[in-house]
Structure formats: structure tokens, C-alpha cells
Biopython code that builds the backbone (N, CA, C, O; Angstrom):
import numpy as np
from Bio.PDB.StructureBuilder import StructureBuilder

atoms = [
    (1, "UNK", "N", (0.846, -1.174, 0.000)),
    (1, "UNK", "CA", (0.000, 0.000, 0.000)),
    (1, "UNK", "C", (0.891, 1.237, 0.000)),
    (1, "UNK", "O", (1.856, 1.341, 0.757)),
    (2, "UNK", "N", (0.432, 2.424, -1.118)),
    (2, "UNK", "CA", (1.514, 3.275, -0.695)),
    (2, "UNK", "C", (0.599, 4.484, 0.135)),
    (2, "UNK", "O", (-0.600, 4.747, 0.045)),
    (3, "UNK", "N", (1.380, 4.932, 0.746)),
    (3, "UNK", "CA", (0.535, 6.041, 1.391)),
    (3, "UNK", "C", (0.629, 7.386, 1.258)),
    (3, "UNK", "O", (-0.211, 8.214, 1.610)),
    (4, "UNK", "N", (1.894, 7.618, 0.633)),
    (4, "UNK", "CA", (1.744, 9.533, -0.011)),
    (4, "UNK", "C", (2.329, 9.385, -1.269)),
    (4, "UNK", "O", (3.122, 8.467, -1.480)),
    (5, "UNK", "N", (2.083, 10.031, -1.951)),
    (5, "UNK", "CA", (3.084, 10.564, -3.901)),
    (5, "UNK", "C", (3.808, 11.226, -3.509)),
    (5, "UNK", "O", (4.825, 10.696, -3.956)),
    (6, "UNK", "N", (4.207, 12.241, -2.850)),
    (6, "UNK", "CA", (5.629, 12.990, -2.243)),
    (6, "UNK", "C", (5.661, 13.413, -0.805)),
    (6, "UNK", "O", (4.794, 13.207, 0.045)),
    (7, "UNK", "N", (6.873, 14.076, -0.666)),
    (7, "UNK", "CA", (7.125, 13.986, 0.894)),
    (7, "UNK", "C", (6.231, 15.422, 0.886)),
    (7, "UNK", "O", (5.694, 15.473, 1.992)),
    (8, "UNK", "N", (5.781, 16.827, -0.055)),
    (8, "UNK", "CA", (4.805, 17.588, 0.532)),
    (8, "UNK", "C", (3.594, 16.586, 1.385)),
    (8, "UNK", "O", (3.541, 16.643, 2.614)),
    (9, "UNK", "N", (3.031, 16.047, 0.912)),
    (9, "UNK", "CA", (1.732, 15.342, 1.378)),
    (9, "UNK", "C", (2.078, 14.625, 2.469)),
    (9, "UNK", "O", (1.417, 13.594, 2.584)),
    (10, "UNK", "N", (2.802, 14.793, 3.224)),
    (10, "UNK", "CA", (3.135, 13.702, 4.348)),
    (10, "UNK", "C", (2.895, 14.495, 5.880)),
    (10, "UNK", "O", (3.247, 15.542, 6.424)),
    (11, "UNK", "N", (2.105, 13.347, 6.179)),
    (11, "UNK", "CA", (1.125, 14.638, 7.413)),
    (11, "UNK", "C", (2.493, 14.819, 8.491)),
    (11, "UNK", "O", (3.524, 14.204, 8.218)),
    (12, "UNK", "N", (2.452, 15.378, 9.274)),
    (12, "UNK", "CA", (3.459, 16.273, 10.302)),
    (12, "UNK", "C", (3.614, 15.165, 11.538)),
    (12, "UNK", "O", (2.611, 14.950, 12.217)),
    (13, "UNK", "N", (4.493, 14.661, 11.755)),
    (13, "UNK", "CA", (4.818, 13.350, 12.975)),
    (13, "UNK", "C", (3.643, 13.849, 14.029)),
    (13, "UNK", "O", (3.308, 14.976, 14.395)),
    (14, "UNK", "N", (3.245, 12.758, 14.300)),
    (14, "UNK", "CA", (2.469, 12.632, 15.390)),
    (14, "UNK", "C", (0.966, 12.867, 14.744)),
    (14, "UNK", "O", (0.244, 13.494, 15.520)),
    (15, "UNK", "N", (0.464, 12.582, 13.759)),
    (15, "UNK", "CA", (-0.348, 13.077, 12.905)),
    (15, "UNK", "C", (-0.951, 11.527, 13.235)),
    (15, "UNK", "O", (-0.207, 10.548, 13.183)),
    (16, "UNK", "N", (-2.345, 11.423, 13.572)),
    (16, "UNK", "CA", (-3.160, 10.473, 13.712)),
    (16, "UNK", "C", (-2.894, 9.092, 12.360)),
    (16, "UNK", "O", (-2.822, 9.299, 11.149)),
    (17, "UNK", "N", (-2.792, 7.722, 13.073)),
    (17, "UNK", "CA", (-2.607, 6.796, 11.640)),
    (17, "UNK", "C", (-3.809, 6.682, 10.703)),
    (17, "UNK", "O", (-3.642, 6.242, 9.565)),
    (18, "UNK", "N", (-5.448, 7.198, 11.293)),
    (18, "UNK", "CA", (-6.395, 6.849, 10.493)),
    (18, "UNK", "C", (-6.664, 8.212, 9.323)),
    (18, "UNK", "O", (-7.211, 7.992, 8.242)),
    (19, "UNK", "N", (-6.303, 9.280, 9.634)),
    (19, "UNK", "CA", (-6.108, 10.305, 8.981)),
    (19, "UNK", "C", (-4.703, 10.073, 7.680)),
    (19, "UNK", "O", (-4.791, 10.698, 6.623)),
    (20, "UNK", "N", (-3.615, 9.230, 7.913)),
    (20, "UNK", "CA", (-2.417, 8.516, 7.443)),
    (20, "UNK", "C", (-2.912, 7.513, 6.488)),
    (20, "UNK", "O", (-2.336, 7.304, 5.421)),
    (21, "UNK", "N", (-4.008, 6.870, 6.870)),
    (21, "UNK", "CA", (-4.157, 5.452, 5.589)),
    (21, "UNK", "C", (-5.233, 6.144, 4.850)),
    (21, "UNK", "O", (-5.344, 5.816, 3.669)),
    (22, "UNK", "N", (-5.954, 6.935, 5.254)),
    (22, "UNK", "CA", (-6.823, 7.574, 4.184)),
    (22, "UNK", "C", (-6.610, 9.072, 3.255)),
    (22, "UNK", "O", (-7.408, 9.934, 2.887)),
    (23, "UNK", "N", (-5.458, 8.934, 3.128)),
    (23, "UNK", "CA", (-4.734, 9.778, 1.985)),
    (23, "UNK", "C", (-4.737, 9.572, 0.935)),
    (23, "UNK", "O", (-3.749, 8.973, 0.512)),
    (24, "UNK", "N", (-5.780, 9.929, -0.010)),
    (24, "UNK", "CA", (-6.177, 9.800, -1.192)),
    (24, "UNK", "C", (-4.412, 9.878, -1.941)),
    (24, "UNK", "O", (-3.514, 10.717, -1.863)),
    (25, "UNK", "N", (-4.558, 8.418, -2.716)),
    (25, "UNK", "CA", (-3.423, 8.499, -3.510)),
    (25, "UNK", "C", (-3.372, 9.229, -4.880)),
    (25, "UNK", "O", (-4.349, 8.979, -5.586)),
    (26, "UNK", "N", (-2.354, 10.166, -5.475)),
    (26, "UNK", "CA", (-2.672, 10.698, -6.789)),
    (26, "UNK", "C", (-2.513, 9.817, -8.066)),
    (26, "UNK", "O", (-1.511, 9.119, -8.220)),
    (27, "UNK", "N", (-3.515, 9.865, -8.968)),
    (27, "UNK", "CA", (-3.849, 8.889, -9.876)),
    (27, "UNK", "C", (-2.988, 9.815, -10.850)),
    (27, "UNK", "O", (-2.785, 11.020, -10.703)),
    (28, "UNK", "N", (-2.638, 9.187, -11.631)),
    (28, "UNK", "CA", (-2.101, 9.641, -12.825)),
    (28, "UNK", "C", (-2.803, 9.252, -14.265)),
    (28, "UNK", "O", (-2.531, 8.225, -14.887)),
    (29, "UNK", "N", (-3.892, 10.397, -14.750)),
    (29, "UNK", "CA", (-4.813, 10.364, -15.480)),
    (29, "UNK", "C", (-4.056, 9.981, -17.269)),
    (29, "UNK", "O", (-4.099, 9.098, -18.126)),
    (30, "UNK", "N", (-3.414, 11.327, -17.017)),
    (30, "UNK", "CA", (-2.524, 11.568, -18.644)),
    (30, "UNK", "C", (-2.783, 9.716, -18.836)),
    (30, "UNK", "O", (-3.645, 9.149, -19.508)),
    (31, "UNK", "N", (-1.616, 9.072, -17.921)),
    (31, "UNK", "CA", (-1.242, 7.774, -18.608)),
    (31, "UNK", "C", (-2.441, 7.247, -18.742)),
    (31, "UNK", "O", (-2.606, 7.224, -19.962)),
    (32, "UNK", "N", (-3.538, 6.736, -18.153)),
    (32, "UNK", "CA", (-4.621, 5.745, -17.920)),
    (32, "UNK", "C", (-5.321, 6.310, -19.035)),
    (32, "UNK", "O", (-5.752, 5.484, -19.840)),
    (33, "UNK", "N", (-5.527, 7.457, -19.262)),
    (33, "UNK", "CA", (-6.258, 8.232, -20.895)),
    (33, "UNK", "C", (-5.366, 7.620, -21.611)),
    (33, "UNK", "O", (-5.941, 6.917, -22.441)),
    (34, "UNK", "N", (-4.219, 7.548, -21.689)),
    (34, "UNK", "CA", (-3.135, 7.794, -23.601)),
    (34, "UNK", "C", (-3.435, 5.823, -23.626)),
    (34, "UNK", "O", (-3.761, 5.212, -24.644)),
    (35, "UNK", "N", (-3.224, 5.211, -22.314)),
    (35, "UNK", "CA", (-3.104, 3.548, -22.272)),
    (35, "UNK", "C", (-4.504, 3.039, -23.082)),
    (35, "UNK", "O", (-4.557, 2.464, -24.169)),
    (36, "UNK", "N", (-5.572, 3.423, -22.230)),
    (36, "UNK", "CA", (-7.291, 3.820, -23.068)),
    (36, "UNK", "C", (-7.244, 3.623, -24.455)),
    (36, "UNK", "O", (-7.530, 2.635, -25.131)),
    (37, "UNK", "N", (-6.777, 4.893, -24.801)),
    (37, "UNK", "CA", (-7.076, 5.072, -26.524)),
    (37, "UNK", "C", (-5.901, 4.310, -27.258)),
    (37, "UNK", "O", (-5.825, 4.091, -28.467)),
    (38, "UNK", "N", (-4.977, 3.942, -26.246)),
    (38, "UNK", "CA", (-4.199, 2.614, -27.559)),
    (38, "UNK", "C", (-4.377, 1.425, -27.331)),
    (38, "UNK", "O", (-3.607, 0.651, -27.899)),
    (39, "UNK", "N", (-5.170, 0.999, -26.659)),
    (39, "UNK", "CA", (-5.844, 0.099, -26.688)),
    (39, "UNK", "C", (-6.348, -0.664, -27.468)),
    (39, "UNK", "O", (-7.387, -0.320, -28.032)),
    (40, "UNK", "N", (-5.688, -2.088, -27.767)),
    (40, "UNK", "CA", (-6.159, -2.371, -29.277)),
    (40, "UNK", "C", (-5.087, -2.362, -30.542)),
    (40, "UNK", "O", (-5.110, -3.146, -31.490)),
    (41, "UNK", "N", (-3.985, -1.105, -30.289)),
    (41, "UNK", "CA", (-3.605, -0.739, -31.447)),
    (41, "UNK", "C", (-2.270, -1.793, -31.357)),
    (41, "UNK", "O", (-1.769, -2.038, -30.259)),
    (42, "UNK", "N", (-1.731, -2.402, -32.626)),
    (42, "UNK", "CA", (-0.859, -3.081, -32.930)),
    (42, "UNK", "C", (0.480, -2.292, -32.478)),
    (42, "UNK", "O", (0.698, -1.187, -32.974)),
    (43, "UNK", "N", (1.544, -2.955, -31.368)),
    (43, "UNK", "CA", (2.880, -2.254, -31.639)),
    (43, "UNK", "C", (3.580, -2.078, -33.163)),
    (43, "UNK", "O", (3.289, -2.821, -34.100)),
    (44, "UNK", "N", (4.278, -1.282, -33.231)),
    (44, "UNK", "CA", (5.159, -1.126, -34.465)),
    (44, "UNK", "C", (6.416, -2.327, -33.806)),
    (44, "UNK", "O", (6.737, -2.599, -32.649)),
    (45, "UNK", "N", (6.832, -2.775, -34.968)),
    (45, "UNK", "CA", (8.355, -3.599, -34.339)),
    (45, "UNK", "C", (9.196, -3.207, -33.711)),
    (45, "UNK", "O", (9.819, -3.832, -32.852)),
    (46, "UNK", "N", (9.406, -1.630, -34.192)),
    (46, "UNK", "CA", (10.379, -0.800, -33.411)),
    (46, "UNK", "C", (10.208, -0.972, -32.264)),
    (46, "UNK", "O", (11.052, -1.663, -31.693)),
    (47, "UNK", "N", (9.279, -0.528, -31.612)),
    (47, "UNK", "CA", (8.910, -0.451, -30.152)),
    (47, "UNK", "C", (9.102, -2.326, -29.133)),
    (47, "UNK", "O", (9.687, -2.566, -28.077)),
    (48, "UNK", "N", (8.314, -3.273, -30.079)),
    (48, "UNK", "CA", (8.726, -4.708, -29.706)),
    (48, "UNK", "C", (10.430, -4.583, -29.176)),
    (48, "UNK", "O", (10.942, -4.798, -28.077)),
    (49, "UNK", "N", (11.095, -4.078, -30.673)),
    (49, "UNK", "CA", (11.953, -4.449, -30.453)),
    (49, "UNK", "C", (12.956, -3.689, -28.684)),
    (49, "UNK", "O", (13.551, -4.153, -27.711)),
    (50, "UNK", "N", (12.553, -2.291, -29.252)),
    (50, "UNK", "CA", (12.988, -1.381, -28.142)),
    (50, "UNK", "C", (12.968, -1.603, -26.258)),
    (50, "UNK", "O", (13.687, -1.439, -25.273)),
    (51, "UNK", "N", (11.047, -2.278, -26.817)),
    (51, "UNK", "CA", (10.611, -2.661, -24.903)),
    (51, "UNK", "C", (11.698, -4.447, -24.851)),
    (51, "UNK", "O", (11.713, -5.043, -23.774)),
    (52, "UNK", "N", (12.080, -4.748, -25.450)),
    (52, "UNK", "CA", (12.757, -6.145, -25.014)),
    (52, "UNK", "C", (14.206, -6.004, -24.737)),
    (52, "UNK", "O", (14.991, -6.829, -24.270)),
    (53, "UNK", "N", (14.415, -4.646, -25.169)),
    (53, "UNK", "CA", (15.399, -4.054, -24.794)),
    (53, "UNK", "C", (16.691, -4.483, -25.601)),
    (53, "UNK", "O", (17.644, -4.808, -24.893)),
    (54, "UNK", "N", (16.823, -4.521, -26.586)),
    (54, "UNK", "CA", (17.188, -4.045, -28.022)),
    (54, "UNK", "C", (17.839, -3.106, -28.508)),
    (54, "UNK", "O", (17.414, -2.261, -27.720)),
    (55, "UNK", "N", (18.575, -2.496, -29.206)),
    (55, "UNK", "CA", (19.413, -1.462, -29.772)),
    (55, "UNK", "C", (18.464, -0.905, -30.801)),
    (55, "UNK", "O", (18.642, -1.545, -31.837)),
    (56, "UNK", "N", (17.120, 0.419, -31.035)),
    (56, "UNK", "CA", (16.765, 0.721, -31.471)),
    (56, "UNK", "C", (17.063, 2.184, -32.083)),
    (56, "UNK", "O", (17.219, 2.769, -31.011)),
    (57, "UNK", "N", (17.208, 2.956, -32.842)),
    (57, "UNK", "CA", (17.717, 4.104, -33.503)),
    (57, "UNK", "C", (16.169, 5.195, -32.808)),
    (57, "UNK", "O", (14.946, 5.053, -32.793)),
    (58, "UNK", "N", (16.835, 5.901, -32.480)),
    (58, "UNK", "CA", (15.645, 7.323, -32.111)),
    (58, "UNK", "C", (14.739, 7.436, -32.860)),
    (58, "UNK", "O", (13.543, 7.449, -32.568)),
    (59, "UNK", "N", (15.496, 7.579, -34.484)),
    (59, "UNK", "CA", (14.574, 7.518, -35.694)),
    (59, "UNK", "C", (13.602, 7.002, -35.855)),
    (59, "UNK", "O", (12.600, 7.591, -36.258)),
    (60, "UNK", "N", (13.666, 5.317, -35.480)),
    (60, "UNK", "CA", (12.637, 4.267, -35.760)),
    (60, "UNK", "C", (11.653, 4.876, -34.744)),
    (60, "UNK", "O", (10.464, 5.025, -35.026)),
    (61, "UNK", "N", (12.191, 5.233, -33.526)),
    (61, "UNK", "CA", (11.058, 5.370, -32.717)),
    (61, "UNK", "C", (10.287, 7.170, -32.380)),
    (61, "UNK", "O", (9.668, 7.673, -31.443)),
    (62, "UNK", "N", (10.646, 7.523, -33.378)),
    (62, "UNK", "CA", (9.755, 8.794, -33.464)),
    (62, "UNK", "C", (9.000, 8.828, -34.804)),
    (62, "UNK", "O", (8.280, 9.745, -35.198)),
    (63, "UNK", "N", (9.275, 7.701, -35.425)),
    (63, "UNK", "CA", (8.677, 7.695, -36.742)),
    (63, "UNK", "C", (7.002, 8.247, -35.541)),
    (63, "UNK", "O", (6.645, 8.385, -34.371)),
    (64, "UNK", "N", (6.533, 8.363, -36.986)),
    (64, "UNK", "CA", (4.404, 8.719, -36.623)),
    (64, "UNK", "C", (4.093, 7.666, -35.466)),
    (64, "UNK", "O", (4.179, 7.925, -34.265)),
    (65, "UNK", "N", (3.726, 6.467, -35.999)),
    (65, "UNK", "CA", (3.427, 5.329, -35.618)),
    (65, "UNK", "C", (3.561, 4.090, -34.052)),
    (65, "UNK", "O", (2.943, 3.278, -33.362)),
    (66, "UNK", "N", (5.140, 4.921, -34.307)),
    (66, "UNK", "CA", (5.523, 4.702, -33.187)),
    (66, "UNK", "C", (5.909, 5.962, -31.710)),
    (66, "UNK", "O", (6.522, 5.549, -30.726)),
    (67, "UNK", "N", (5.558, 7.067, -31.781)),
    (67, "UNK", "CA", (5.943, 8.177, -30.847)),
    (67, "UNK", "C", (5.079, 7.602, -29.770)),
    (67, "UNK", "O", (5.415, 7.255, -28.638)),
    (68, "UNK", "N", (3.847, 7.563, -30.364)),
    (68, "UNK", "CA", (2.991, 7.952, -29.079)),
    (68, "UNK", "C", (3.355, 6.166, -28.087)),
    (68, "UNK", "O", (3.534, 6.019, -26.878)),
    (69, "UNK", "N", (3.349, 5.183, -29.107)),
    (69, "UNK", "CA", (3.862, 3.923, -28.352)),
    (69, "UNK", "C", (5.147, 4.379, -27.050)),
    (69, "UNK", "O", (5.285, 4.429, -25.828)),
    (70, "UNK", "N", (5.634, 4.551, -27.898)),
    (70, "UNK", "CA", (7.082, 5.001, -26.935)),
    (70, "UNK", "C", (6.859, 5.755, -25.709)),
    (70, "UNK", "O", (7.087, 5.444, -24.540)),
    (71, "UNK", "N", (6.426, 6.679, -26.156)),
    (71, "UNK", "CA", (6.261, 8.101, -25.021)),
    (71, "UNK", "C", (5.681, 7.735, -23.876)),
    (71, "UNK", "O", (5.953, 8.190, -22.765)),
    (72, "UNK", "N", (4.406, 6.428, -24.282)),
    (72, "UNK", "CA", (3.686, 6.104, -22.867)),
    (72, "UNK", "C", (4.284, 5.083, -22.557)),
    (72, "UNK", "O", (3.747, 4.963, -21.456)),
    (73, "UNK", "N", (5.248, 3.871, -22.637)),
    (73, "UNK", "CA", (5.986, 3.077, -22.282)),
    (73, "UNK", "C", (7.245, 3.971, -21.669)),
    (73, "UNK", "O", (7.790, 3.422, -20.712)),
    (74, "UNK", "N", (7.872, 5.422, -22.109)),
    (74, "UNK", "CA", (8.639, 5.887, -21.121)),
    (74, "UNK", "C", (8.121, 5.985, -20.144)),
    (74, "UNK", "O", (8.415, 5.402, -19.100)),
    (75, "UNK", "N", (7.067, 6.912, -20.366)),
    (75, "UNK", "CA", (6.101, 7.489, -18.754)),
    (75, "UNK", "C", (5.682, 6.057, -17.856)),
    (75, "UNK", "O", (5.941, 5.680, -16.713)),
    (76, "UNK", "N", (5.280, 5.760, -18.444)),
    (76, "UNK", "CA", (5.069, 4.191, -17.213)),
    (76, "UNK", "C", (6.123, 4.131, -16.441)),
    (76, "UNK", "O", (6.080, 4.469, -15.258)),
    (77, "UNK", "N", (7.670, 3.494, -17.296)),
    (77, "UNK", "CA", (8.826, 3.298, -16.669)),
    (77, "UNK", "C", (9.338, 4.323, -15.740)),
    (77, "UNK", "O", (10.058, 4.087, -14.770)),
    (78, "UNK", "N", (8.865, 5.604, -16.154)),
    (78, "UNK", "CA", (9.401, 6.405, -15.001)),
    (78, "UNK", "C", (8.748, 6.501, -13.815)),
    (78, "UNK", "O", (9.306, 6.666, -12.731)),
    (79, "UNK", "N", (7.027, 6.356, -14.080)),
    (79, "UNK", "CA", (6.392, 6.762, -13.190)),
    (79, "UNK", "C", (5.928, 5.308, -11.924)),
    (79, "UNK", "O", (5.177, 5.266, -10.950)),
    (80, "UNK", "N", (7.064, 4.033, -12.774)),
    (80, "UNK", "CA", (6.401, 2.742, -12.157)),
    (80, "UNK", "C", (8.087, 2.766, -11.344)),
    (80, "UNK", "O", (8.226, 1.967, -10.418)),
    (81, "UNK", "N", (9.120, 3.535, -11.656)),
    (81, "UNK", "CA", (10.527, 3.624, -10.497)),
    (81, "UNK", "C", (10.198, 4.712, -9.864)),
    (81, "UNK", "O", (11.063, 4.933, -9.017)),
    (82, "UNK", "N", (9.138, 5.734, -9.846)),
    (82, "UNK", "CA", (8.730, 6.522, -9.016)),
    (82, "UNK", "C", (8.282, 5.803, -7.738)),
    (82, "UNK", "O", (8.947, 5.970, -6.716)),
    (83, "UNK", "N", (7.241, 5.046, -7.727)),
    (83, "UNK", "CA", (6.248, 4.636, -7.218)),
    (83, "UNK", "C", (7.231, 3.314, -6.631)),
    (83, "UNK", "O", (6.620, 2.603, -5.834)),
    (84, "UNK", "N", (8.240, 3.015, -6.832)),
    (84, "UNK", "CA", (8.986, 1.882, -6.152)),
    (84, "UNK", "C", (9.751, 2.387, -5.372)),
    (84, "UNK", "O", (10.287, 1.781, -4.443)),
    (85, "UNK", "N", (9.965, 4.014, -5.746)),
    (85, "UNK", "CA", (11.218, 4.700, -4.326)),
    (85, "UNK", "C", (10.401, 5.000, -2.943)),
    (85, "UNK", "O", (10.740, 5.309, -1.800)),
    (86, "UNK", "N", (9.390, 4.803, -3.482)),
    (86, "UNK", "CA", (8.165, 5.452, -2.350)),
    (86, "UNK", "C", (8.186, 4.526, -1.171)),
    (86, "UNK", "O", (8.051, 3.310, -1.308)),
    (87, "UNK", "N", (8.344, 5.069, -0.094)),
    (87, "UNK", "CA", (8.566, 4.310, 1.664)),
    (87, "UNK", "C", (7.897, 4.797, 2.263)),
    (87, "UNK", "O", (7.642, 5.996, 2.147)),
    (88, "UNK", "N", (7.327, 3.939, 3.205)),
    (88, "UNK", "CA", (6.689, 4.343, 4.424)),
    (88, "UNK", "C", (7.303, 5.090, 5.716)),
    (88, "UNK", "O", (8.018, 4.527, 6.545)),
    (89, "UNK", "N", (6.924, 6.417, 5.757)),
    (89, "UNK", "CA", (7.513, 7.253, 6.712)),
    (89, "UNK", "C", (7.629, 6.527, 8.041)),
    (89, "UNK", "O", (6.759, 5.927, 8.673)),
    (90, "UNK", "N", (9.103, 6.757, 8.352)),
    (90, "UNK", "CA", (9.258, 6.444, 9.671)),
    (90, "UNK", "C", (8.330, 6.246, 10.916)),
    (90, "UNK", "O", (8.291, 5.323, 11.730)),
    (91, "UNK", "N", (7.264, 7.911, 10.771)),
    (91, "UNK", "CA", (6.537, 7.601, 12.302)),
    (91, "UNK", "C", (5.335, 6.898, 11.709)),
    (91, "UNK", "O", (4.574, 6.461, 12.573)),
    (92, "UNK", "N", (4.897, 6.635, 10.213)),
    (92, "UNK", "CA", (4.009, 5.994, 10.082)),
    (92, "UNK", "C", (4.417, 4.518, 10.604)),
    (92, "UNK", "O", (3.554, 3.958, 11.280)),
    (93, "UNK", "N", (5.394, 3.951, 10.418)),
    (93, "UNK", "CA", (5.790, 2.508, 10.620)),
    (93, "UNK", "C", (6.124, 2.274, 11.606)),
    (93, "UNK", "O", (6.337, 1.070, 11.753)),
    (94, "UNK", "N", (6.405, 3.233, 12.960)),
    (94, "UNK", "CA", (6.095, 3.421, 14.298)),
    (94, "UNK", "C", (4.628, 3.460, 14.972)),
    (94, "UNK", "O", (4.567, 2.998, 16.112)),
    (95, "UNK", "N", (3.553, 3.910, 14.453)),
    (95, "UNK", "CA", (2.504, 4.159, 14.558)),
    (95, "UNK", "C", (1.536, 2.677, 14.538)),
    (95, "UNK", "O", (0.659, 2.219, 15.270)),
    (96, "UNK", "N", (2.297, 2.178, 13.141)),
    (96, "UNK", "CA", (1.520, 0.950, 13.048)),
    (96, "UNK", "C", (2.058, -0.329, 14.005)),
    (96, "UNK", "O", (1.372, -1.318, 14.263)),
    (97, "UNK", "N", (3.458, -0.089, 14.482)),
    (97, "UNK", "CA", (3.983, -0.894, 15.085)),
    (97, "UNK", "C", (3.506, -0.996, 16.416)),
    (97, "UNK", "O", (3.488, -1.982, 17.153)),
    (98, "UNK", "N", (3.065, 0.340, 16.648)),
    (98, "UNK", "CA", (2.551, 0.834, 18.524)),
    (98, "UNK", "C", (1.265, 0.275, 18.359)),
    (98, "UNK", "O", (0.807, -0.023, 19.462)),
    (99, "UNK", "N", (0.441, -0.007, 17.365)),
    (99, "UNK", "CA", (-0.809, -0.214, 17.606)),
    (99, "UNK", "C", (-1.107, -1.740, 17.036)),
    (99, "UNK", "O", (-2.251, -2.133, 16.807)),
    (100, "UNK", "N", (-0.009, -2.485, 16.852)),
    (100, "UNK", "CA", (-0.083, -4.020, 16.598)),
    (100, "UNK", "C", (-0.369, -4.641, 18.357)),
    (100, "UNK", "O", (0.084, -3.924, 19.249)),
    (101, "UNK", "N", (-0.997, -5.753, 18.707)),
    (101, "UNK", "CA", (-1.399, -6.518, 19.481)),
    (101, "UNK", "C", (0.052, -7.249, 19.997)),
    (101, "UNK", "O", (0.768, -7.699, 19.103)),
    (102, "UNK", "N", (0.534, -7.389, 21.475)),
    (102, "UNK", "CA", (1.718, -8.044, 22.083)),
    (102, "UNK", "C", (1.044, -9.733, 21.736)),
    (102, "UNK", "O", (0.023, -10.131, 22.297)),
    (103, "UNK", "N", (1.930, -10.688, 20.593)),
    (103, "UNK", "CA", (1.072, -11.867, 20.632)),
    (103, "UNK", "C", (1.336, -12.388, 22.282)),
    (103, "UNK", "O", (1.814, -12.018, 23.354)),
    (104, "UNK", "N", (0.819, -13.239, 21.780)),
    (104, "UNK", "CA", (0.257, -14.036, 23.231)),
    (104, "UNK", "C", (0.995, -15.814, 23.172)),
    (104, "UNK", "O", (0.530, -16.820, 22.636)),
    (105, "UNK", "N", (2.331, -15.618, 23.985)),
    (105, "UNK", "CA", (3.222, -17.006, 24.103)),
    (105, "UNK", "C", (2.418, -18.056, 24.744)),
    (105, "UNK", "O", (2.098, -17.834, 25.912)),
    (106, "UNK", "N", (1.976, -19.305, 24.137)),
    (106, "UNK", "CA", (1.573, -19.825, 25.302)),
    (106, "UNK", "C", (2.489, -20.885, 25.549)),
    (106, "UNK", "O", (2.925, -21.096, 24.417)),
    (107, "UNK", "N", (3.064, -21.696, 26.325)),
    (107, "UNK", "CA", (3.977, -23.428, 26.888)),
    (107, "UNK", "C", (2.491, -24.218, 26.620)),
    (107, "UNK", "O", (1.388, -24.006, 27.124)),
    (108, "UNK", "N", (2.954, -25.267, 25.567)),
    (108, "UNK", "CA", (2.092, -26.265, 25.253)),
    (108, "UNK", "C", (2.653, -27.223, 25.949)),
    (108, "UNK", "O", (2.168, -28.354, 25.947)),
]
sb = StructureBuilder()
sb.init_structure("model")
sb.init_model(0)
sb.init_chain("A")
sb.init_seg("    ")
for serial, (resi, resn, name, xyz) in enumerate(atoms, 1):
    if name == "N":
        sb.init_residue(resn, " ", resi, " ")
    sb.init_atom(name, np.array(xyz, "f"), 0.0, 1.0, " ", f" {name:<3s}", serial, name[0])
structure = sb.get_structure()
């Protein structure tokens, strides 16, 4: 679960945890629109070749056909190592730790 898109949005230590998990996460529209309308549409090879990670020429991939392929396979990649640097703030993972249950040892 992530709980903020940047460190602005990160409530102030000591900031209640139920106010903390209900932090509307920011959606990122652009991509989920451009993913939408290509939907359907055949890759160009260029791009096959490019996402398998391949030696592709700039050229091939700004041709018409292939820009808009590309452009939203960058934005993903950037915006999917965005979303992997993202950590749970310290006093949040204190917060949740203070309010976990002491289990209960029993001698069988």
C-alpha cells in the first residue's frame, strides 16, 4: 500500500494513523487516458523491439506510428521507479507498530 506521492503530502509526525491510511493516492490520469485510446492498437516492431530491450535508432522510434507507443511506455517506466522509491515514513511505521497486538506465548 503506498501512502503519499511525495514527501509535501506527508502529514506532520504525530499526525493520527487513520487520517495517514486515508490519503487519497494521486492517480495519474494523462497515462490511464493515452493507455485507453491505444488500446487495441498493434505495436510497431520498433517499439517490440525497443521494450525487449534491443538497440533501437531514435529515428525508428519517433517515426508517426511509433511516438505515441514510446512516449507512454517511457512514462510508465518512469512513473512505475517513481512509485517503487516510495517508503513508508518512519513515524508511520512506528505508529503501526505501537498499535499491533503483544502476541500471546503460550507453553504447550
Amino acid at each position: 500500500m503506498m501512502l503519499h506521492d511525495n514527501p509535501e503530502s506527508r502529514p506532520e509526525t504525530g499526525a493520527s494513523l487513520d487520517h495517514t491510511l486515508r490519503t487519497p493516492v494521486a492517480a495519474t490520469p494523462q497515462l490511464a487516458d493515452d493507455a485507453e485510446s491505444m488500446a487495441g492498437t498493434p505495436l510497431p516492431d520498433a517499439v517490440h523491439r525497443w521494450l525487449d530491450g534491443e538497440p533501437v535508432s531514435e529515428e525508428l522510434l519517433a517515426a508517426p506510428e511509433a511516438a505515441p507507443v514510446a512516449a507512454l511506455w517511457s512514462a510508465l517506466g518512469r512513473e512505475t521507479a517513481r512509485r517503487r522509491a516510495v517508503v513508508t515514513p518512519p513515524h508511520v511505521a512506528a505508529l503501526i507498530m505501537d498499535r499491533l497486538e503483544t502476541p500471546v506465548v503460550r507453553d504447550d
